[in-house]
C-alpha positions in Angstrom: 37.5 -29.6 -28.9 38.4 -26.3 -30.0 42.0 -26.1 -31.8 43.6 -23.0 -32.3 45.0 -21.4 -35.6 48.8 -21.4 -34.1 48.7 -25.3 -32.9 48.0 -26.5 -36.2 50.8 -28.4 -37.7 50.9 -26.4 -41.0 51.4 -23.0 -39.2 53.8 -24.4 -36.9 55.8 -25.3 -39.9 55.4 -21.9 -41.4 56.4 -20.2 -38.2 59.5 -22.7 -37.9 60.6 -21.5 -41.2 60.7 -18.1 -40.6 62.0 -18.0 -37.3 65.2 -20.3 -39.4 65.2 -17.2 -42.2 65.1 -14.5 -39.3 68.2 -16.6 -37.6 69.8 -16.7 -40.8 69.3 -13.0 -41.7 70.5 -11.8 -38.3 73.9 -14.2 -38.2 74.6 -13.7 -42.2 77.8 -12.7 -43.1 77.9 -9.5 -45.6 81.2 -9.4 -47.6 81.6 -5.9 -49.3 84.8 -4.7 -51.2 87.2 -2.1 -49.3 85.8 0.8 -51.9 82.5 0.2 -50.4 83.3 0.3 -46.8 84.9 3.6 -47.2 81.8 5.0 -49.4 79.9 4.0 -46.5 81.6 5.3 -44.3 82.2 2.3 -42.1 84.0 2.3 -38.6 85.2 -0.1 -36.2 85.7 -0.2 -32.7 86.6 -2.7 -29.9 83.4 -3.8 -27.6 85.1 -3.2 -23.6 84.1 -5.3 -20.7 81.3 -3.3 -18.3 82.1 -1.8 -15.7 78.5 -1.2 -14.6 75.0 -0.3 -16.1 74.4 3.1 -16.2 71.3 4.2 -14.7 71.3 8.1 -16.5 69.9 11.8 -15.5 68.8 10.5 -12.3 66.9 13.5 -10.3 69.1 14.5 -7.8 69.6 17.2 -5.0 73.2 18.4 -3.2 72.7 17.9 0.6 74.7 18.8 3.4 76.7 15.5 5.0 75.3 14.2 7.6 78.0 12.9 9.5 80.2 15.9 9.2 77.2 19.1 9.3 75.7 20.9 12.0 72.8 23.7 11.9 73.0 26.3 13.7 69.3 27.4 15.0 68.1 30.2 17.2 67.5 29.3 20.6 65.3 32.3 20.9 62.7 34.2 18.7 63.4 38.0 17.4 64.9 40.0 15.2 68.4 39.8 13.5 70.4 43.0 14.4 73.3 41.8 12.4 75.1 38.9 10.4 79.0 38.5 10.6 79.9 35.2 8.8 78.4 34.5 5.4 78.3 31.6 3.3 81.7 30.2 2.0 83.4 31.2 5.1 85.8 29.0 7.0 85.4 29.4 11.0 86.7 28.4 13.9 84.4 26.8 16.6 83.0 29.2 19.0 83.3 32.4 16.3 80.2 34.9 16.1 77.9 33.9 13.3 75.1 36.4 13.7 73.3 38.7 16.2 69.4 38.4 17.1 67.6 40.9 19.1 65.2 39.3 21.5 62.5 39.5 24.4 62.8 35.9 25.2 66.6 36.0 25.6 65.8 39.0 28.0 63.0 37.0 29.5 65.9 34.0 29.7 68.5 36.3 31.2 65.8 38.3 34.1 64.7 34.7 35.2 68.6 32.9 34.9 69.0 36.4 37.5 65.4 35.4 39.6 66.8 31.9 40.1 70.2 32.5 41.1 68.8 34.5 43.6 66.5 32.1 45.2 68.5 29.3 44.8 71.2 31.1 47.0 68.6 31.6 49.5 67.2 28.5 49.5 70.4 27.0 49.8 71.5 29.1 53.0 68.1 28.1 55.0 68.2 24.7 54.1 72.0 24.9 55.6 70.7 27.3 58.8 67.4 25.0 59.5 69.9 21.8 59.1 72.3 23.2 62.0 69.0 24.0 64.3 67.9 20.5 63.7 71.3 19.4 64.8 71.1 21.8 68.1 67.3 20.5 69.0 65.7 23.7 68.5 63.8 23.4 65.5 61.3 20.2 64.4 62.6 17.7 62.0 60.0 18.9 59.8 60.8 22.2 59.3 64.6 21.2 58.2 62.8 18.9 55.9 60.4 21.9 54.8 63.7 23.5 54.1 65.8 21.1 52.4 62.6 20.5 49.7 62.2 24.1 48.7 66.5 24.3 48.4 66.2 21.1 45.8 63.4 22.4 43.7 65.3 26.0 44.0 68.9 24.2 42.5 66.4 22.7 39.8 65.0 25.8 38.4 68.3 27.3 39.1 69.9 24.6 36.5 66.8 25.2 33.7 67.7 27.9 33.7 71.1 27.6 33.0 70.1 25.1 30.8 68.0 27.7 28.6 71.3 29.7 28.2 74.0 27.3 27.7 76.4 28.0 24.4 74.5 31.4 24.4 76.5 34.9 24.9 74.8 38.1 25.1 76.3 40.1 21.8 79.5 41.7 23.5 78.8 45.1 21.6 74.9 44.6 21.5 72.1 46.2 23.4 69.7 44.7 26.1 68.3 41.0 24.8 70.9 40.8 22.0 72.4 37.5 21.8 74.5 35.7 19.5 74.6 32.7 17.2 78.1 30.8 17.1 79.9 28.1 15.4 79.8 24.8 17.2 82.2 23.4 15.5 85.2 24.6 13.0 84.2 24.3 9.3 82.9 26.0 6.2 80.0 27.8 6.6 77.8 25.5 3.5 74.3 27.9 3.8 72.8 31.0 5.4 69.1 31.0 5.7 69.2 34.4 7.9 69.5 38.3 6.6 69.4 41.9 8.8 66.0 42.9 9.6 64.1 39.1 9.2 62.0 38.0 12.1 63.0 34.2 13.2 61.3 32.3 15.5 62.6 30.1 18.3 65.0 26.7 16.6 64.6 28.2 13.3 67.4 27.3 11.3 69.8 30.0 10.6 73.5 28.3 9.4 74.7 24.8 8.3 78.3 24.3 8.9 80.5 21.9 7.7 83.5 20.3 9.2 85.1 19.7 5.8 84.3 20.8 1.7 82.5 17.6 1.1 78.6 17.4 0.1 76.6 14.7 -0.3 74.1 14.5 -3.5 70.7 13.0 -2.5 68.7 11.4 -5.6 65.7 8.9 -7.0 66.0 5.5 -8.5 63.1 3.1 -9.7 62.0 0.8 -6.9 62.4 -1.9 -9.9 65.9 -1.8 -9.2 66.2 -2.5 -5.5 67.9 -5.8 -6.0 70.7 -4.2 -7.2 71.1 -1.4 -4.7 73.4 -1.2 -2.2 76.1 0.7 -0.5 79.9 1.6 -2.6 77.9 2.1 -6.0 79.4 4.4 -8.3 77.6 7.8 -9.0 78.7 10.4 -11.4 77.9 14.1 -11.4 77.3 16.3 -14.7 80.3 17.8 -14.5 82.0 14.5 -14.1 82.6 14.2 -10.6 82.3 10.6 -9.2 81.2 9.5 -5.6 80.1 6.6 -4.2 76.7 5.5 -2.0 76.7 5.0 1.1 72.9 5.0 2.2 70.1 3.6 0.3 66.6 4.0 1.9 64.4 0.8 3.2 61.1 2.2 2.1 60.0 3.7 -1.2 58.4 6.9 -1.8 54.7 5.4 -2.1 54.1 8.8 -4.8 56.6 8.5 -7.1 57.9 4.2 -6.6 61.3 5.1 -6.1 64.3 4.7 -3.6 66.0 7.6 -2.0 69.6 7.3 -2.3 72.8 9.3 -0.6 76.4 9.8 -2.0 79.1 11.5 -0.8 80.9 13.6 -3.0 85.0 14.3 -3.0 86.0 17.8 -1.8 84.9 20.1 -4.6 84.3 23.8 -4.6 81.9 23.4 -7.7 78.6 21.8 -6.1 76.9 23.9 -3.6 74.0 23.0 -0.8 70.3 23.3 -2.1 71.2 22.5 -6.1 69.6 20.4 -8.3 70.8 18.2 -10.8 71.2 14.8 -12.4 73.1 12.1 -11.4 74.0 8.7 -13.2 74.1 5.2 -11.1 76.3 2.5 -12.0 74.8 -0.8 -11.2 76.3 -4.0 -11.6 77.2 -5.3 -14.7 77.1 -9.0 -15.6 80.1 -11.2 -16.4 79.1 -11.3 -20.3 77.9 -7.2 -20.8 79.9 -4.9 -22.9 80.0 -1.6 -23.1 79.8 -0.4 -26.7 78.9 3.4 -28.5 75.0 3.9 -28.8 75.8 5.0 -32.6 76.8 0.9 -32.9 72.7 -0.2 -32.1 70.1 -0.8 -34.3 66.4 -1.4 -33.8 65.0 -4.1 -35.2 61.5 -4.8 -34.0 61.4 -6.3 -30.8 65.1 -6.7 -31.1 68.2 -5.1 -31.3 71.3 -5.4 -33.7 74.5 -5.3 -33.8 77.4 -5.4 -36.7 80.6 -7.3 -35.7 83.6 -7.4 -38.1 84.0 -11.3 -38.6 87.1 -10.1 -40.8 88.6 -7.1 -43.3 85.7 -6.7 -45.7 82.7 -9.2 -43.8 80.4 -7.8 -41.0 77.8 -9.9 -39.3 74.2 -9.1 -37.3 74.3 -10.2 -33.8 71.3 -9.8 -31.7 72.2 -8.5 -28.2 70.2 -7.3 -25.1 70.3 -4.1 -23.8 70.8 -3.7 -20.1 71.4 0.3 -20.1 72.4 3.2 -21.8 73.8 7.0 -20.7 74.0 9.7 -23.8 77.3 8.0 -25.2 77.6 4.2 -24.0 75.0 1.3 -24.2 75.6 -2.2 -22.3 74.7 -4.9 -23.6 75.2 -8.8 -23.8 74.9 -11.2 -26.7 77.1 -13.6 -28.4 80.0 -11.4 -28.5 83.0 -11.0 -26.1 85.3 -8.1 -25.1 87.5 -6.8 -27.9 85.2 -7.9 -31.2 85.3 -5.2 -33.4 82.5 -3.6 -33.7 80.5 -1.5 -36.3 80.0 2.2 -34.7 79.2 3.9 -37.8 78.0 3.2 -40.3 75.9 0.3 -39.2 72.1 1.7 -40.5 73.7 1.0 -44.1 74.1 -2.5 -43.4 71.2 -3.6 -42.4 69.4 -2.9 -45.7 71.9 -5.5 -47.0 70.6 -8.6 -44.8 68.0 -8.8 -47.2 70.0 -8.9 -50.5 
């Protein structure tokens, strides 16, 4: 039977060992003298309770609300003659946004004028052939005839209609000019239209908010699904916090993440379309601390901290780190809120471990 190098009894013994003097390096106390923690330039500072693990510069994309946006397309393909609101302005619902020359809205208008027509007319024989039916001079079949061609008539008639409704012909516009108009009050968030540009039919021209919120849309690993969920704190660059309140139920098969939405308080600062980074705050476990990145040091597979067991004695503890943004690291070990900890300084103890 074939015995391997590790399970024999001597290397097990020698492995014992050192894994006793690396537990023993990394929980030995170092005393120094007062004169030598201010040559070195030692500091102090108390480890805080997490309040979550920061997930940092999180891709990230400022998106209109859903809940609160509307776009404004154009019913009809053409031309724009002319734009009234721009971006940044607050309207009123119903107010002119822009003014699109068109052949189709002409097109829309000549048969809205066709149908009315024949609707009329098919209305007043239907009511004619109904009252001969009723005086015995026509067949039944004719006032059925009749009645057939009114209903279809009413139904082009209300297409028609239909084709037009919410849509003004420009009051000081020329023949097929119609115009684009707020449905709702709000701030005007984008513009996607300019004089002279060719749209086609439903092609978005405005999006209009009802208030000066955003939303920020962004990326996290699908490794981290367990802890995603609604209410999580997100913070912008600038220091702007919202909170989540979608998180997507598939992954982007390209990239393995999870599309996420926030919405952001009312700020003038973000705008719609702008990218950016974002950082997540997940949940932090009862035991992690939150503790300046300058206060961990690598040390192999591990990582170290220095805790101030008094005055003049610092001690290694090995902790685990959960997460880290460009200031803060969380962590967990055998430490607890309010232990002093080394935050500079620290590289210049760990030399001494082995002393």
């Amino acid at each position: 039977m074939k015995t391997s190098l590790s399970s024999t009894p001597s290397v097990r013994r020698i492995l014992y060992i050192l894994a006793l003097l690396f537990s023993a390096h990394a929980n030995a106390d170092i005393q120094l003298e007062a004169a030598q923690i201010q040559r070195l330039g030692i500091q102090t500072a108390p480890a805080e309770a997490a309040q979550g693990i920061p997930l940092d510069r999180l891709p990230a994309e400022v998106i209109a609300p859903l809940e609160s946006s509307r776009t404004v397309s154009a019913p009809f393909a053409g031309v724009v003659s002319g734009v009234i609101t721009d971006e940044g302005a607050t309207v009123k619902a119903g107010a002119p946004l822009a003014h699109i020359q068109s052949r189709d809205f002409l097109a829309a208008q000549a048969d809205m004028q066709r149908s009315s027509s024949e609707a009329a007319l098919a209305r007043s024989q239907a009511e004619r052939d109904a009252r001969l039916l009723e005086e015995g001079i026509i067949a039944r079949s004719r006032a059925d005839e009749s009645r057939a061609r009114n209903i279809d008539a009413q139904a082009q008639l209300n297409q028609a209609r239909a084709a037009l409704a919410g849509i003004g012909a420009a009051s000081d516009g020329g023949a097929g000019e119609y115009e684009l108009r707020a449905p709702i009050a709000g701030r005007v968030l984008r513009r996607s239209i300019s004089p002279g540009q060719v749209v086609n039919a439903f092609d978005p021209a405005f999006i209009i908010a009802a208030d000066a919120r955003v939303d920020v849309q962004f990326q996290v690993p699908v490794a981290q699904r367990a802890a995603l969920a609604t209410g999580l704190v997100v913070e912008m660059e600038d220091g702007a916090q919202g909170r989540v309140v979608a998180v997507s139920a598939a992954s982007d098969p390209l990239s393995q993440s999870l599309r996420l939405r926030a919405r952001l308080p009312e700020s003038a600062h973000w705008r719609v379309g702008e990218r950016t980074t974002v950082k997540l705050l997940l949940p932090a476990p009862d035991n992690a601390l939150r503790v300046p990145v300058s206060a961990l040091l690598p040390d192999g597979a591990r990582t170290l901290v220095f805790v101030a067991a008094s005055a003049t004695q610092y001690r290694a503890v090995p902790v685990e780190r959960l997460g880290a943004d460009a200031r803060f690291a969380v962590i967990r070990g055998a430490l607890k809120a309010g232990d002093n900890i080394v935050v500079r300084g620290a590289s210049a103890l760990k030399p001494l471990l082995t002393q």
